[in-house]
Structure formats: C-alpha cells, structure tokens
C-alpha positions as CSV (number, residue, x, y, z in Angstrom):
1,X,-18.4,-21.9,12.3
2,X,-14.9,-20.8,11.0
3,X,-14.5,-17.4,9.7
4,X,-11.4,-16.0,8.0
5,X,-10.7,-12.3,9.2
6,X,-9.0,-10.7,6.2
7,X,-9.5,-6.6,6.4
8,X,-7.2,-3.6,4.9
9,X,-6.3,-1.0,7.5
10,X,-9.3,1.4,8.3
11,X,-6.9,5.0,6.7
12,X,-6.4,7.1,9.7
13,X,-8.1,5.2,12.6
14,X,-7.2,1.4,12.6
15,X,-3.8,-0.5,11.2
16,X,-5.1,-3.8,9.4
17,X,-3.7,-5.9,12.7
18,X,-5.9,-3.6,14.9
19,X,-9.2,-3.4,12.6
20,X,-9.0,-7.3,12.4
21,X,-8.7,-8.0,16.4
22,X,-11.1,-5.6,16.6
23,X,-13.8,-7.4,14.1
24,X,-12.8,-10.8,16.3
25,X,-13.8,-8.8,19.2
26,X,-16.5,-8.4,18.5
27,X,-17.6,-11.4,16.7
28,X,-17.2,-13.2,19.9
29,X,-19.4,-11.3,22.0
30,X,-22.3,-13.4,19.8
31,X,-20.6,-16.3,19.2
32,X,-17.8,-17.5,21.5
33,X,-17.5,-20.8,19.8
34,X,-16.9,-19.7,16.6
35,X,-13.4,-20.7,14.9
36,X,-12.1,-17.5,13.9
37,X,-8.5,-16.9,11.5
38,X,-6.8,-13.6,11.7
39,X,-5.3,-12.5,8.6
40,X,-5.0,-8.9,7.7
41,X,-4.4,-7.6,4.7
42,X,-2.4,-4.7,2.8
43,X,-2.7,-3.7,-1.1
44,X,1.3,-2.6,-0.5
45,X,0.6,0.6,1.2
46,X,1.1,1.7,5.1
47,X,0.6,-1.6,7.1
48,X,2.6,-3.5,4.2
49,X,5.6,-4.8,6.6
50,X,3.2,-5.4,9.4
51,X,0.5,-7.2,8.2
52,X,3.4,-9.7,6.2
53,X,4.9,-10.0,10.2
54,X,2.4,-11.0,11.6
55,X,0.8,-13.5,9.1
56,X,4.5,-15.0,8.3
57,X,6.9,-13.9,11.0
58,X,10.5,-13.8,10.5
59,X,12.8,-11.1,11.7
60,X,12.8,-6.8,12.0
61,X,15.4,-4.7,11.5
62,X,14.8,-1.6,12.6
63,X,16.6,1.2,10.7
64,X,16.6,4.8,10.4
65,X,16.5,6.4,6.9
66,X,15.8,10.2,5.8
67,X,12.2,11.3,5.7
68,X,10.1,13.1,3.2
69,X,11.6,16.5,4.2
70,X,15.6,14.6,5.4
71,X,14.5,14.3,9.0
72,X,15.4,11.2,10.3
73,X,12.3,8.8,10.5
74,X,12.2,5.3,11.8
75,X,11.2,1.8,9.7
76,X,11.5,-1.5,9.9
77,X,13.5,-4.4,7.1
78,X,11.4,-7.5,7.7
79,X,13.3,-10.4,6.4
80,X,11.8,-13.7,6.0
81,X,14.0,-16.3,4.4
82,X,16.1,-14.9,1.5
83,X,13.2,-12.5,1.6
84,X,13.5,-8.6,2.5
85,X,10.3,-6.6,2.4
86,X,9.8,-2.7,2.9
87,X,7.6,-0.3,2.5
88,X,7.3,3.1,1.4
89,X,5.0,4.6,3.3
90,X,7.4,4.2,6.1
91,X,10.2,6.5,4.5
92,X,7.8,8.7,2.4
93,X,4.6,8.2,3.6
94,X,1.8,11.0,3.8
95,X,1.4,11.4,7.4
96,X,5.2,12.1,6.9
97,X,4.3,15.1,5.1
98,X,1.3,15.7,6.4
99,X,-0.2,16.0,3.0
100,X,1.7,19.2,2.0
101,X,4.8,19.8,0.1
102,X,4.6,17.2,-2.2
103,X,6.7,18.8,-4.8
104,X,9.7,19.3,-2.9
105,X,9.0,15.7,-1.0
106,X,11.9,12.9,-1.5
107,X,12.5,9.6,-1.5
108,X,15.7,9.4,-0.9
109,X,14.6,7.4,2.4
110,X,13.2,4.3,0.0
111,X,16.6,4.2,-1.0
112,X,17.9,3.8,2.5
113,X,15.4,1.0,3.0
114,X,16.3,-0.9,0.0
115,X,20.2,-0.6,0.7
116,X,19.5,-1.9,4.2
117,X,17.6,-5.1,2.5
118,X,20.2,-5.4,0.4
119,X,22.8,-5.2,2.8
120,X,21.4,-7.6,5.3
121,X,22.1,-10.2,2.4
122,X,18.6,-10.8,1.1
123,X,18.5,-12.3,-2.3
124,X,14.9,-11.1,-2.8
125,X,13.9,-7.3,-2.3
126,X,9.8,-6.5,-2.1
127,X,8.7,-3.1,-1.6
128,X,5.5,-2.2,-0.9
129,X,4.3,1.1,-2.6
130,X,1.3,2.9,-1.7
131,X,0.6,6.1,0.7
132,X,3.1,8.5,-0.3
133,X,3.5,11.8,-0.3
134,X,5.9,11.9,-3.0
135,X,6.1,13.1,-6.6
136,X,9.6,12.9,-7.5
137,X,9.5,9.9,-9.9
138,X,12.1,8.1,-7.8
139,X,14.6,10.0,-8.0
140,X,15.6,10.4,-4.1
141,X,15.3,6.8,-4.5
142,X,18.1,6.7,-7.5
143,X,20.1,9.2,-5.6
144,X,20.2,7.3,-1.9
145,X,21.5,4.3,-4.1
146,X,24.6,6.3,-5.7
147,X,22.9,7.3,-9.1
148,X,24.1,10.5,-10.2
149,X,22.6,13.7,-12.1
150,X,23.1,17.2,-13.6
151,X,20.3,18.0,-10.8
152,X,19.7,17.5,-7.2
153,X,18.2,14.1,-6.7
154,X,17.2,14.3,-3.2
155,X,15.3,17.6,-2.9
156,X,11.7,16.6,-4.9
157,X,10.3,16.7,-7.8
158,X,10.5,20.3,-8.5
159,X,13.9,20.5,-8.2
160,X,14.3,18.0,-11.0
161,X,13.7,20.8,-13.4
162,X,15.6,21.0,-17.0
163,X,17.7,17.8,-15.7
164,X,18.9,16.2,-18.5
165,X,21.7,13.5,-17.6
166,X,21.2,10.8,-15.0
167,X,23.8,8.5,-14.6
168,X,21.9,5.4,-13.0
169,X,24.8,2.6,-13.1
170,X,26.2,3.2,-9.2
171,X,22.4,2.4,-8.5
172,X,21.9,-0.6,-10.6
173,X,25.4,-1.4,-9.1
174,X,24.1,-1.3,-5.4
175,X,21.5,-3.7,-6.3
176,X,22.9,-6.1,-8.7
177,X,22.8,-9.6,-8.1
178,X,19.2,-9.1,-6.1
179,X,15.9,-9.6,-7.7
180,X,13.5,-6.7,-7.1
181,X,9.5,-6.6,-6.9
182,X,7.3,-4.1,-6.5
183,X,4.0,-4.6,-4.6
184,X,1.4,-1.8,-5.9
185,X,-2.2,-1.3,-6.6
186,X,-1.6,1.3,-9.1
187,X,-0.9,1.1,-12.5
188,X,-1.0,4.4,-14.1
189,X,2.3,5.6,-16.1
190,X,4.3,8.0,-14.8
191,X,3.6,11.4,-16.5
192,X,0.4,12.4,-18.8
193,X,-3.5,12.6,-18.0
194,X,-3.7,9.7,-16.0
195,X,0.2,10.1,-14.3
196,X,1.2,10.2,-10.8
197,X,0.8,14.0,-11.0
198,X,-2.7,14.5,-12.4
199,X,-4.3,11.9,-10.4
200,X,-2.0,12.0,-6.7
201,X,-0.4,15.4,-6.4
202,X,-3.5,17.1,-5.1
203,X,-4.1,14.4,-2.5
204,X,0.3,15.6,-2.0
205,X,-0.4,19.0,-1.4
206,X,0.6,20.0,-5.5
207,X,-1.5,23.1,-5.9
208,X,-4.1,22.8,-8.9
209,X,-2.1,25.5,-10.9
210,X,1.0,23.9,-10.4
211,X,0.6,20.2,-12.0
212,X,1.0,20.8,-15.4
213,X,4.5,22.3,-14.6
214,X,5.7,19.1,-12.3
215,X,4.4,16.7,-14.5
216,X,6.7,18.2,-17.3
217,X,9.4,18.1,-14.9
218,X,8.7,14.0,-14.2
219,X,8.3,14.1,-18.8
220,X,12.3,15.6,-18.8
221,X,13.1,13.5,-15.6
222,X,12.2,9.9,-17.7
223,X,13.8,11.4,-21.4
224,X,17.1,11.5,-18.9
225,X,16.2,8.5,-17.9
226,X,14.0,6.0,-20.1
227,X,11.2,7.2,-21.8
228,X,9.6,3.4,-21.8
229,X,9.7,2.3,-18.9
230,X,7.9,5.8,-17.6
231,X,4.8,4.6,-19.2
232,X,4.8,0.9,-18.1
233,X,2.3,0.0,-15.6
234,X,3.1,1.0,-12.3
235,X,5.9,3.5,-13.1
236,X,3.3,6.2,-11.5
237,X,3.0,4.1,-8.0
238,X,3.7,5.9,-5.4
239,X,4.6,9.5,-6.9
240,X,6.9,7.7,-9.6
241,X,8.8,5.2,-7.2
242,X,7.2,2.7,-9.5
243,X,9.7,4.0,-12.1
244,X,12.3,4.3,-10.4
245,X,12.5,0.7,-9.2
246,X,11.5,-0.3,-13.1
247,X,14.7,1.7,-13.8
248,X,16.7,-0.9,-11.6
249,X,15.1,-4.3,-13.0
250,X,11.7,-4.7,-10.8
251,X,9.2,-6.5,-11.3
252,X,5.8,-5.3,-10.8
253,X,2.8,-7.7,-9.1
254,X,-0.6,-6.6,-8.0
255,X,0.3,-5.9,-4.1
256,X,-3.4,-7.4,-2.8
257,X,-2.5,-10.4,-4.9
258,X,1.0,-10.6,-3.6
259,X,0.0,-10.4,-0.2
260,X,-2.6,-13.1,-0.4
261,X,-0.2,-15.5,-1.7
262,X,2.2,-15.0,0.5
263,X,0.1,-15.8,3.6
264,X,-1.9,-18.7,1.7
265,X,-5.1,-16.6,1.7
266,X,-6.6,-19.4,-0.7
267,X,-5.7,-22.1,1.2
268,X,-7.2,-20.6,4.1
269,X,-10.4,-19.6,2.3
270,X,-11.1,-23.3,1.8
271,X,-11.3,-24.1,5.1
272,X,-13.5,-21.7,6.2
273,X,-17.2,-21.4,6.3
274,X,-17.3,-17.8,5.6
275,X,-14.9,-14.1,5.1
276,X,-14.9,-10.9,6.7
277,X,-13.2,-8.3,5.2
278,X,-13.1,-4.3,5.2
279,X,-11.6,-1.1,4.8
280,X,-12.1,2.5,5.8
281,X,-15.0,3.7,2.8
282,X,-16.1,0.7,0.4
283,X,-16.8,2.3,-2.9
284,X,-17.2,0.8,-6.2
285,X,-13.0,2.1,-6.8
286,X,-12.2,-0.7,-4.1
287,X,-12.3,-2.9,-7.7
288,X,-9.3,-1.4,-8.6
289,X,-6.8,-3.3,-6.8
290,X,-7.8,-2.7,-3.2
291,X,-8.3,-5.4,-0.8
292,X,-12.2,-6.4,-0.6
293,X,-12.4,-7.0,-3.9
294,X,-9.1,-9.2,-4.0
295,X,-10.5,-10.8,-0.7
296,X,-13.8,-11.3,-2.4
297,X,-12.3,-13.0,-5.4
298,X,-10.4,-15.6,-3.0
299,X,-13.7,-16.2,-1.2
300,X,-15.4,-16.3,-4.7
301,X,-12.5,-18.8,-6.5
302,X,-13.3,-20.9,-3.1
303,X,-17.1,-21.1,-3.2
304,X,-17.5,-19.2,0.2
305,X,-19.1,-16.4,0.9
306,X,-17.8,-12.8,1.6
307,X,-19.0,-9.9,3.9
308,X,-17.6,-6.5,4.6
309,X,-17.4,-4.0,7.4
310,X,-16.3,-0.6,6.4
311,X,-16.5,3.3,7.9
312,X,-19.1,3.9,5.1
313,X,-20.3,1.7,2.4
314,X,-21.0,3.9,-0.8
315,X,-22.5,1.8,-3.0
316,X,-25.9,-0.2,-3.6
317,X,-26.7,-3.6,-3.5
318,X,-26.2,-3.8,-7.3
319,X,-22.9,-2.7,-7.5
320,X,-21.9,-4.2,-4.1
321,X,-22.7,-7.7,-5.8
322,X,-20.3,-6.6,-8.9
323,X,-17.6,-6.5,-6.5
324,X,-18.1,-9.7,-4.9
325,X,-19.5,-8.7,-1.7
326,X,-22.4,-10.8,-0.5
327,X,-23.3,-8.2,2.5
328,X,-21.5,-4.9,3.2
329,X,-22.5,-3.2,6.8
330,X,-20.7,0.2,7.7
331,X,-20.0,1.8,11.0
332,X,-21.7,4.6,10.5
333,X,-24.6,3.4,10.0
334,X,-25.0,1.2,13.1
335,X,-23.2,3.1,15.3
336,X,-23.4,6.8,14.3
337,X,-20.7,8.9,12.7
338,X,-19.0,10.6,16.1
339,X,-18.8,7.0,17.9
340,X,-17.4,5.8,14.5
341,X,-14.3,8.7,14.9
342,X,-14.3,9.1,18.3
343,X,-14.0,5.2,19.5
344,X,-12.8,3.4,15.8
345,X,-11.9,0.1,17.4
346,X,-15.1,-0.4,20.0
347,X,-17.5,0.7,16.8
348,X,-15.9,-1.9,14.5
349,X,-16.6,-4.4,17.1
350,X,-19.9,-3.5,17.4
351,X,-20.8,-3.7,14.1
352,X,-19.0,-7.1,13.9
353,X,-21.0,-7.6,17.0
354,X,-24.0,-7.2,15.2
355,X,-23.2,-8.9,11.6
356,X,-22.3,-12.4,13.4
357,X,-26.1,-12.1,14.4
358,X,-27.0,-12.5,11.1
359,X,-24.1,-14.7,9.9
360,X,-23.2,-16.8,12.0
361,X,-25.0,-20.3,12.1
C-alpha cells in the first residue's frame, strides 16, 4: 500500500518534519511493507522554510535579523532556484514574545529577512506569514527596508500613534525589480471588526481594554499609508505584515495551496492508495485555510481517501465529512491526555500505530 504522509506541525510539541516521521513510525510497526511518502506541510506559518527544505531542497542562509523586542534572533533564507523563501515566524514569531507585548512588538526583523532574499540575488521573494506576535501593520517591516515616517517605525504598533506621513519609496526601492508573494491563511483586512487587532491581539498579549485604541492606531497607520490596500485580503496576516508587503507590490496566495504546489502534492496524491494528515486540535475552523482540509481537497480532486491524526479531534462525524476527512483519530483519545504532552512524538506513533490497523490493506 502507498500512503502519502502530509501533516501541519502539531503547535507547541511537534514541527511538521517531526510529526510526519513520527506518524511513519509508527505506521511501520503494523505494516513494514507499506510504501510510505513523507511530505509535510505548512499553511505559511512556523515550519514554513523547513517543510519547503525538505520536500524541495536547495540552499540555507543562515542570517541574523532583530527580534520582536531588537534582540538578535537567528533564521534561515532558503533559496531554491531564483527562488527566496522566509518566514515570519522566525523574525516575529510568538514564542519570540512569548505571547505578551504585542503592542510594542516589531517587525523590523521581516525586513531584515526580505533584504537578505533580496540581496542574495533572488528574483522571486515568498514569505510565509503566520504565528506572529506582532500588531504593527508592517511597519518594522517598512522601516528595516529604508521607508521613513513622522513616527518610530521599529518600536510596535503603539508607537505608531497620530503618525501621519510615511514616506515608503526607499522601501519600494530596496525591492524593485523582485516579485513578492505572500503565503498566508488569513484573509481578514487590516483594521475594523474582523482586523488583525480584534481577532489576533489577545492571542498577542493586547489587553481586552486596549484594542479599540491599537486598532485606531493601525486605521491612522494605513490613511498615511493607503487606505485600500488596508482592507484587501490578507492585509491583517500576521499582525498587518500582510499590508505591509501589499504596500510593496505582493501578491497574495493561499499558503496551504502554495505549499502543495510547490512540492507536487497532486501529483503525489495520484499515486497513492491513501493520505494521512494532521495537526495539533482538528476543529471545524481547520476549513479556513489550514492544512487538513487543503490536504483533503488534494486527496478528494484525486479520488483517494484521507485520514487524520490530531492532539484532539473536536468535531463529529457530520462535520468531519464536510471537511473532507474520511476518519479522524486524536491522541488523546487513544493514548490519554499526559502521554499525549508528556511523550508528543511516541503518542503520535502510536496512534498511527493503531490507525494502519484499520487502514492499511
């Protein structure tokens, strides 16, 4: 039988690479002669540059770049052809911050990572977005790559208060000539009800009290700016980085669908007898964008079946069939909740263990 391994990163326990060895692992112990594909998987967030090395190779540059707080941080440029590709979550990420201080949080290290793409003579710039713990529309972002303003650019969000003149041309400068992309499974605007503020800045460490006020702030950050591009989709990815790369040209794609494209998830679906994918909690908002259900509609579009194994499955058969899942088995529930935390890897490959009982021929 020949099964396609395609999982997300399990948040907190299990990078996409690990949670897929792990599932072969397992899978194994029942049925050694199985033909399995490893293939993991990223929606654009933390595990972006590493599950795109080891599905398609090519070269890292290691670099460091300013963290969330200007504390030097390491990352990684992986350049594949004419191709550069970073991610955010290296530069900006939440661990990074801990998930406090999200108002005074930059991004100025983005920056840093797109200038070192640029200047390693890549024609092609994607950036992953997802995980931040940023809400400063960008703007450390703009700053790092020589825009200018009648604010601080590089000290958060809040700081961008009553700005009213940004001068981005040094930035659009610094990346002329290169064709950007964004990678992102969010599409929410910038500012308003359903803004990177509203729904991320709690998750940042933005008290409750205090989001009305920042997402004024990001409202007089994009009239300095551009009003329209703050409410296209995407310009809210990643505390506003979305809107900031806009600002510069970007394009935006769906970063589950980018991903599978680039490591020929459809081809590879067709010539398997079955997928396993999965993700830290499986709940009916996986549809928006995250990996299962973009792994499920390859498997679906190839007439195979799909399975996944998550740390908790949180929906019912119903709604598990509306996402494309033919089965769904979660960690906790075969293994127990403290082995699930305590040993991630070993209970993933026991439950894998025990789902290639059922599934494989």
């Amino acid at each position: 039988m020949r099964v396609l391994v395609a999982p997300d990163k399990f948040a907190g326990t299990l990078t996409a690479v690990e949670a897929a060895e792990a599932i072969a692992v397992g899978w194994r112990r029942h049925a050694p002669g199985d033909e399995l594909e490893l293939v993991p998987m990223s929606d654009g967030g933390p595990g972006f540059v590493d599950v795109l090395h080891a599905s398609r190779g090519g070269d890292l540059l290691a670099v460091t770049v300013p963290g969330p707080f200007g504390d030097p941080v390491p990352a990684a440029v992986l350049r594949v052809g004419d191709t550069a590709y970073v991610e955010c979550a290296q530069a900006c990420g939440v661990h990074l911050t801990g998930g406090e201080g999200g108002a005074s949080a930059s991004t100025a290290g983005v920056g840093g990572l797109v200038a070192a793409a640029v200047a390693s003579g890549a024609g092609r710039v994607v950036v992953g977005l997802g995980g931040s713990g940023t809400n400063d529309g960008g703007a450390g972002l703009l700053g790092a790559l020589g825009a200018t303003a009648d604010r601080p650019l590089d000290r958060g969000g809040e700081a961008l208060a009553g700005v009213a003149a940004v001068d981005l041309a040094p930035a659009r400068s610094a990346v002329a000539g290169v064709e950007l992309v964004i990678a992102s499974d969010v599409d929410s605007p910038l500012t308003g009800l359903f803004g990177a503020t509203k729904t991320f800045g709690p998750q940042k460490g933005v008290a409750e009290a205090d989001l009305p006020g920042l997402d004024a702030v990001l409202e007089g950050f994009a009239a300095a700016t551009d009003r329209r591009t703050a409410l296209e989709p995407g310009a809210g990815a990643a505390g506003g980085l979305g809107h900031a790369l806009l600002l510069l040209g970007a394009t935006r794609v769906p970063g589950v669908e980018y991903v599978a494209e680039a490591v020929g998830l459809a081809e590879r679906a067709r010539d398997a007898d079955l997928l396993l994918t999965g993700e830290g909690a499986f709940d009916f908002s996986s549809r928006a964008g995250k990996v299962p259900f973009g792994v499920a509609a390859v498997a679906s579009a190839a007439l195979r079946p799909c399975v996944a194994i998550a740390g908790r499955v949180l929906v019912g058969s119903r709604e598990m069939r509306a996402l494309g899942m033919d089965a769904a088995y979660a960690l906790v529930d075969v293994v127990g909740e403290e082995r699930s935390f305590a040993d991630p890897a070993g209970a993933l490959a026991e439950t894998a263990e025990r789902v290639a009982r059922t599934w494989s021929r």
